[in-house]
N, C-alpha and C positions, 0 to 999 in steps of 0.2 A: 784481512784480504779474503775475498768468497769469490775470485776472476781471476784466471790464471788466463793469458795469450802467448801461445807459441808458434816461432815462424821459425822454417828452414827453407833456405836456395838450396834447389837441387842444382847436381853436378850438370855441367853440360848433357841433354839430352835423358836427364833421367827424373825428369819430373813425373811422370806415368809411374814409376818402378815407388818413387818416393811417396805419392799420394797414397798408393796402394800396401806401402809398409806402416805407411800411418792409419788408414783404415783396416787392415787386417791387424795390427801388432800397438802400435802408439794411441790410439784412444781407449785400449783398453787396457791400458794403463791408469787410465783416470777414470775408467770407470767405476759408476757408480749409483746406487739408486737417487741418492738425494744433488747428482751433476748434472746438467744436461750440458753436453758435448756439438760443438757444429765445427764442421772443416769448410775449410774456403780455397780455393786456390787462383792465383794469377800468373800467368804464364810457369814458370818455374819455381814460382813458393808455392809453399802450402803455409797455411793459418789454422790452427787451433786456439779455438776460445773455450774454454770449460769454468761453464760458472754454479757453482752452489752454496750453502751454508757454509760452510767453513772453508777452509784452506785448502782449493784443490790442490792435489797431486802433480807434481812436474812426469812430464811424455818425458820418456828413456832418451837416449841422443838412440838416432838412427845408425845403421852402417855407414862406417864414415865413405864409402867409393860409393853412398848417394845424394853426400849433399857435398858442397861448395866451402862451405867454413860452417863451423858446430852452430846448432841453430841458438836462438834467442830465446828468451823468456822473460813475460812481465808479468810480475800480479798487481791487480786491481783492488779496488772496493766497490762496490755498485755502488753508484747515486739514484736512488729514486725521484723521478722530478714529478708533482702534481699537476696538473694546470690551475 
């Protein structure tokens, strides 16, 4: 597995508090030179996708009075497709 995806619902109203804990505090968690890290967010989630060589690292669980129920995680494997 080289793709780790993490999603957490923030608590009512603290989507802003929770992107911002995962951008100062939860991707660097997984950081790393050989991961490259993107965040996403939709209304009250946020998404972390961290893919690289080996087995990224799982993000911390956040304060729990900012998310809604403990967040999710999946690992992947890349498929590379050619044309």
């Amino acid at each position: 597995m080289d793709t780790l995806m993490w999603e957490a619902k923030a608590a009512g109203g603290r989507g802003a508090e929770l992107l911002r804990w995962v951008l100062d505090e939860g991707v660097h968690a997984v950081a790393d030179p050989g991961v490259r890290t993107e965040v996403f967010i939709a209304g009250e989630r946020v998404v972390v996708i961290a893919v690289g060589q080996g087995t990224p690292r799982r993000l911390p669980d956040p304060p729990a009075e900012l998310v809604e129920r403990p967040p999710h995680a999946w690992p992947f494997t890349r498929v590379n497709v050619t044309p």
